[in-house]
N, C-alpha and C positions, 0 to 999 in steps of 0.2 A: 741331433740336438732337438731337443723338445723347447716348443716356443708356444707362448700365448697365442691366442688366438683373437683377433682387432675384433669388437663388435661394430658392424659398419651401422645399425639402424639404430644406436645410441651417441649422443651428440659428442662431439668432440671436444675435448678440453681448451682452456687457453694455451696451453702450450701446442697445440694444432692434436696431438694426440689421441687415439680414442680407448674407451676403457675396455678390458676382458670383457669378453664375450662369457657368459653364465647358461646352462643347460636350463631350458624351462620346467624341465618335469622336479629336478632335485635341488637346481639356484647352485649349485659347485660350478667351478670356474672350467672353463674350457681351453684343453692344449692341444696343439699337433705335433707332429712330428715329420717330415719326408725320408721315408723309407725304401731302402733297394731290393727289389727281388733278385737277387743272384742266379737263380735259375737261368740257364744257358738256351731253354727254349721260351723264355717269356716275349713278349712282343714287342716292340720299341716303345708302346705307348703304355705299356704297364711293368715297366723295369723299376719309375720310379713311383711312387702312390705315398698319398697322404694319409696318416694312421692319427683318428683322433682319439684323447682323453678326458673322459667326465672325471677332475679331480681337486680337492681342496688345496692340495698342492703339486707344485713340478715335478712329473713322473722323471724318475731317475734311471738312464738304462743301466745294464749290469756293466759290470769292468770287462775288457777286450782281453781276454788269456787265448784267443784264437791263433793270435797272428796274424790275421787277415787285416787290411790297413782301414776295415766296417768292424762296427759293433753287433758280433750277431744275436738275435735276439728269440725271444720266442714270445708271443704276445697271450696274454687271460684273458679269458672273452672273449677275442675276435668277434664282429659280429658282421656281416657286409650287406648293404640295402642297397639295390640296383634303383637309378632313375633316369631320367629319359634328360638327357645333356644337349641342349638347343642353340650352344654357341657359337658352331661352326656352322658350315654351306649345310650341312644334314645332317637330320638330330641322329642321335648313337646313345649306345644303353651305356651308361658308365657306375662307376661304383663309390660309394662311400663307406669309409671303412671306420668301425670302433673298437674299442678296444678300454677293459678297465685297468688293463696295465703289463709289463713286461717283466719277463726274467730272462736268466743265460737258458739258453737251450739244452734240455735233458738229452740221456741216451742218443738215439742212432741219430737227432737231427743236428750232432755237433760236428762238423768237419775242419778239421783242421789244413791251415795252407800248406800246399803242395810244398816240398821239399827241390830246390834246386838241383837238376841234374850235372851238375857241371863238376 
């Protein structure tokens, strides 16, 4: 699911609320999404990662024809900035991740769910 993103250093409405957050370089609105890597060797702390979007309007993923109970996706742009994450006992490189938008997955990176052997 693709969700707004709160600007927290813009004040808050009366209803306690705060407004979208907007990209400074283009002024389009700013979305995320949390996404899963399925990958079976990924690490516990990067199975799920935040994928954002510079867009006028809410990115739409593709329809689910996989089967799988995820929508898989395939992202344009991907772009990822490493920075230094100081909120635990001991800082760690972590990633931020962009992205101008999504489609269904072309060619060989579609896999379809496993077929029950029973």
């Amino acid at each position: 699911m693709v969700e707004p993103v709160a600007d927290f250093n813009a004040a808050q409405r009366e209803d306690g609320s705060r407004p979208q957050q907007t990209d400074r370089e283009t002024g389009q609105l700013v979305w995320q999404a949390v996404v899963i890597d399925a990958d079976e060797e990924a690490s516990k702390r990067d199975t799920a990662v935040t994928v954002k979007f510079i867009a006028d309007q809410r990115p739409v993923p593709p329809e689910n024809k996989s089967g799988l109970p995820w929508v898989p996706v395939e992202f344009v742009g991907l772009s990822a900035l490493p920075y230094i994450d100081a909120n635990g006992t001991r800082p760690r490189i972590a990633w931020s991740f962009r992205a101008e938008g999504m489609t269904a997955p072309s060619g060989a990176a579609t896999r379809q769910a496993p077929k029950d052997a029973a």
